[in-house]
C-alpha positions in Angstrom: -6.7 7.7 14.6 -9.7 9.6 16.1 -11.7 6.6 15.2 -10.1 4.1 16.6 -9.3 6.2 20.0 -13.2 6.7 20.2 -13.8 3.0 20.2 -10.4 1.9 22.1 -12.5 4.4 25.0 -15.6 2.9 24.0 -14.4 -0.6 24.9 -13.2 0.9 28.4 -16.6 1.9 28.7 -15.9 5.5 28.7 -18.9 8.3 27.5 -16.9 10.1 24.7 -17.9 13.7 22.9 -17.0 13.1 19.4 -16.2 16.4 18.6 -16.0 16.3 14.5 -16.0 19.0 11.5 -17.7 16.5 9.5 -21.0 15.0 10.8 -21.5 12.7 8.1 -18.2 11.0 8.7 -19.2 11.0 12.0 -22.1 9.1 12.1 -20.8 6.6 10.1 -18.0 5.9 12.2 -20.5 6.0 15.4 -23.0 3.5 13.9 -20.0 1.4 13.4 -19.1 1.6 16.3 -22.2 1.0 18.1 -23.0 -1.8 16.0 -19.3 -3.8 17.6 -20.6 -2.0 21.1 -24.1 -1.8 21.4 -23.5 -0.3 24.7 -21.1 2.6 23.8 -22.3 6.0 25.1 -20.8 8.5 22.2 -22.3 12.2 21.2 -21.4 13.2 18.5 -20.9 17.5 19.1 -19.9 19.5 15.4 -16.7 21.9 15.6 -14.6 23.2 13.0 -10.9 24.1 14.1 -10.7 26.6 11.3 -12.8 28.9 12.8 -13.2 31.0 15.8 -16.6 30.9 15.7 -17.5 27.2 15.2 -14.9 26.7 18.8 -16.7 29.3 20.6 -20.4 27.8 19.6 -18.9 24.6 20.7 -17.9 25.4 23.9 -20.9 27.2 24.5 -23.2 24.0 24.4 -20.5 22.0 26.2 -22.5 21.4 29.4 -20.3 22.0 32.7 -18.9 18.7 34.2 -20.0 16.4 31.2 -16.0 15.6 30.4 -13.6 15.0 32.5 -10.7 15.2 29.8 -9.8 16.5 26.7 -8.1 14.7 23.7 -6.7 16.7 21.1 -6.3 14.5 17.7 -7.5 16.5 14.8 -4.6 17.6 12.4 -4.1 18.8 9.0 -1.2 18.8 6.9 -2.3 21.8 4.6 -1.5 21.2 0.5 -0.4 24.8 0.0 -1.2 28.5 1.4 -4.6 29.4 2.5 -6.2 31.5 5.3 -8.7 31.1 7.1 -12.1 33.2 7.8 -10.7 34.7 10.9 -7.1 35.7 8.8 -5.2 33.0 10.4 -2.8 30.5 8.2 -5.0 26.8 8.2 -2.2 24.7 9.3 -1.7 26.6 11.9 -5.5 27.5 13.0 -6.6 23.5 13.1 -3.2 22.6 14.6 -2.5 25.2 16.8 -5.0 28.3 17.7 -8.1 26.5 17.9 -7.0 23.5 20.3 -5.5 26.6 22.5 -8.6 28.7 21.8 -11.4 25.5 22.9 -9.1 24.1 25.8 -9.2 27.5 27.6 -13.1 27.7 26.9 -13.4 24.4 28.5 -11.5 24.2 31.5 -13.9 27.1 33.4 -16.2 23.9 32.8 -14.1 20.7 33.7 -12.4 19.5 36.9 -9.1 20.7 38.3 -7.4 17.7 37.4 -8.7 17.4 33.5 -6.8 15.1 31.9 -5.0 16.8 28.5 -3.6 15.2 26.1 -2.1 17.0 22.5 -1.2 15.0 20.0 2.3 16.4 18.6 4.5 15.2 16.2 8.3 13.5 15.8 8.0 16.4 12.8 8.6 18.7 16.5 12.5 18.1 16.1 13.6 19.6 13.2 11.4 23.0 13.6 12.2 26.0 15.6 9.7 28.5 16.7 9.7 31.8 17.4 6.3 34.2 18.3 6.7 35.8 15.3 6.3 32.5 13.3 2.7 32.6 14.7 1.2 33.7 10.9 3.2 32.6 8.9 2.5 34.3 5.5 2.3 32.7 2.1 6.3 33.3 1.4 7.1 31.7 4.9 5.0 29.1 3.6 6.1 25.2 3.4 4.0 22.1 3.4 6.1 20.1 6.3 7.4 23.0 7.5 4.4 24.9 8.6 2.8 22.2 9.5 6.1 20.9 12.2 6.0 24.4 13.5 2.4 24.2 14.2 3.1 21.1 16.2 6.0 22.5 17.6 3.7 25.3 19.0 1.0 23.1 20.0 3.6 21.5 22.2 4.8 24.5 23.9 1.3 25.6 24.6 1.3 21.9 26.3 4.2 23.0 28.5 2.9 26.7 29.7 -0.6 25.2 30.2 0.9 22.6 33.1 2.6 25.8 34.4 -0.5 28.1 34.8 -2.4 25.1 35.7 -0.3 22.5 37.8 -3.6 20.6 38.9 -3.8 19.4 35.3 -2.5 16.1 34.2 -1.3 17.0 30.8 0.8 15.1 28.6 1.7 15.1 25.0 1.6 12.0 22.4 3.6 10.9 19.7 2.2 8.5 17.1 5.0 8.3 14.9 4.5 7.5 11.0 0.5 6.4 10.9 -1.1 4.9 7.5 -3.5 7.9 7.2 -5.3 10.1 4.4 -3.1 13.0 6.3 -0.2 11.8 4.6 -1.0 11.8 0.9 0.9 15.3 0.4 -0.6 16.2 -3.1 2.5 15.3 -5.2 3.4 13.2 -8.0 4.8 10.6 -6.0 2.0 9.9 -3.5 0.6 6.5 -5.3 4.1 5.0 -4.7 4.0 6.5 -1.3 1.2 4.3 -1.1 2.7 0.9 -2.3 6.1 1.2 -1.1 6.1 3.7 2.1 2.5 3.3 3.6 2.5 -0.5 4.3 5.6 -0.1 6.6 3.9 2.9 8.7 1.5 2.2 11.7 -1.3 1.6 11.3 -4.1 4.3 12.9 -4.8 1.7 16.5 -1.3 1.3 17.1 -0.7 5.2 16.0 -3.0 6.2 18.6 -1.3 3.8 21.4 0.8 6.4 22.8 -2.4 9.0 23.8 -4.6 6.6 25.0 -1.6 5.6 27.4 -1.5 9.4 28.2 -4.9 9.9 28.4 -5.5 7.0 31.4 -2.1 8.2 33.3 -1.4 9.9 36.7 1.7 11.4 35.3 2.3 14.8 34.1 4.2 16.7 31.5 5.2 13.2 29.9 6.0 12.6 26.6 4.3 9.0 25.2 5.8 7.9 22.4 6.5 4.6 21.0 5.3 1.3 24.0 7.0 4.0 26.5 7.1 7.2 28.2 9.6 9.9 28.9 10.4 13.5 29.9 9.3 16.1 27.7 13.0 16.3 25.7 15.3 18.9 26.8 15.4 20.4 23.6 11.9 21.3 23.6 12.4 23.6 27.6 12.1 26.9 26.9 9.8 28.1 29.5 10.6 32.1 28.5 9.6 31.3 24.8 6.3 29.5 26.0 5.4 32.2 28.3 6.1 34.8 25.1 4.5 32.2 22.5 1.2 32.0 25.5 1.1 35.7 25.5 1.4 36.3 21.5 -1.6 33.6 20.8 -4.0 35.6 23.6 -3.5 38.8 22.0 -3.9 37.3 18.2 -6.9 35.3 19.4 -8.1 38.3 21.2 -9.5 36.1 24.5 
């Protein structure tokens, strides 16, 4: 999906900062690119959302006023149990702490009215979240499970961010079911998955629909999903948990 958003902004003729763990990938998926859009203006910039270090680097050569919005896209659905460098649970670190971690280092350098969009997931529904849930440990430990509670994080840090900044337009995106590499789980059953489940899934441009919507709105705190928009659902307002889960993040992170 991060692909085809890049070039769905390329044909806008929008600049985009490719911000990617692999460079490799990267390039190959810019030359592409380039080759359909001669004209496209896209940087490639390396960051690794497992790490504390590689978001703080990136921020650092992020020039002030060079962006004037932030997409949030990368996601993992973690095989099994495994912590990262900085102690932190992976699923949680790529889809959780470092987008909180490199959106707070960026807005200092970005306009008041930055443009945010997270990508969460329908996964959102079915998990409950608590501050304590922050690092999860390898008994608390499910594939789906961490992994929705992640999101389900990622989206409540979405809501307390348009609180403590109300001149930010942000808005969260659903894509739904997408046809990616994200959702071979590692089991028996994934080549079936692959004949029987992955042909009726979206594929990764109509997946990524709903954020590119989001990311070209005037609205705030919306919810794309689907050819549509909505309130964030009621079942997701909690504004004392988000201000607790804000506050538990900032001290874990240490900013």
């Amino acid at each position: 999906m991060g692909a085809a958003a890049v070039e769905a902004l390329a044909t806008q003729g929008r600049p985009v900062i490719m911000a990617c763990r692999n460079r490799t990938k990267a390039e190959t998926i810019r030359t592409g690119i380039l080759q359909r859009l001669p004209s496209a203006e896209l940087e490639i910039q390396e960051i690794d959302l497992d790490s504390f270090s590689s978001v703080r680097a990136f921020a650092d050569r992020f020039a002030p006023g060079s962006a004037t919005g932030i997409f949030h896209n990368a996601g993992v659905i973690s095989k099994g149990y495994s912590v990262t460098g900085d102690g932190f649970e992976n699923t949680f670190s790529v889809n959780y702490f470092g987008p909180w971690l490199l959106t707070n280092l960026l807005l200092p350098k970005m306009p008041a009215d930055t443009r945010v969009v997270n990508m969460v997931s329908l996964t959102c529904r079915f998990a409950s979240l608590r501050e304590t849930m922050l690092r999860p440990t390898e008994k608390d430990f499910s594939q789906l499970g961490t992994y929705a509670r992640a999101k389900r994080a990622l989206l409540s840090f979405s809501l307390e961010l348009a609180r403590r900044h109300p001149a930010l337009r942000v808005n969260v995106a659903d894509p739904g079911i997408v046809a990616s590499d994200m959702i071979d789980l590692g089991r028996w059953f994934d080549p079936l998955a692959d004949r029987i489940f992955k042909p009726l899934c979206k594929t990764p441009k109509a997946g990524v629909q709903p954020a590119l919507r989001a990311l070209a709105s005037e609205e705030r705190c919306r919810y794309f999903v689907g050819k549509g928009d909505r309130a964030i659902p009621a079942r997701y307002l909690d504004p004392a948990l988000d201000e607790r889960i804000w506050d538990a993040t900032q001290r874990l992170i240490g900013v």
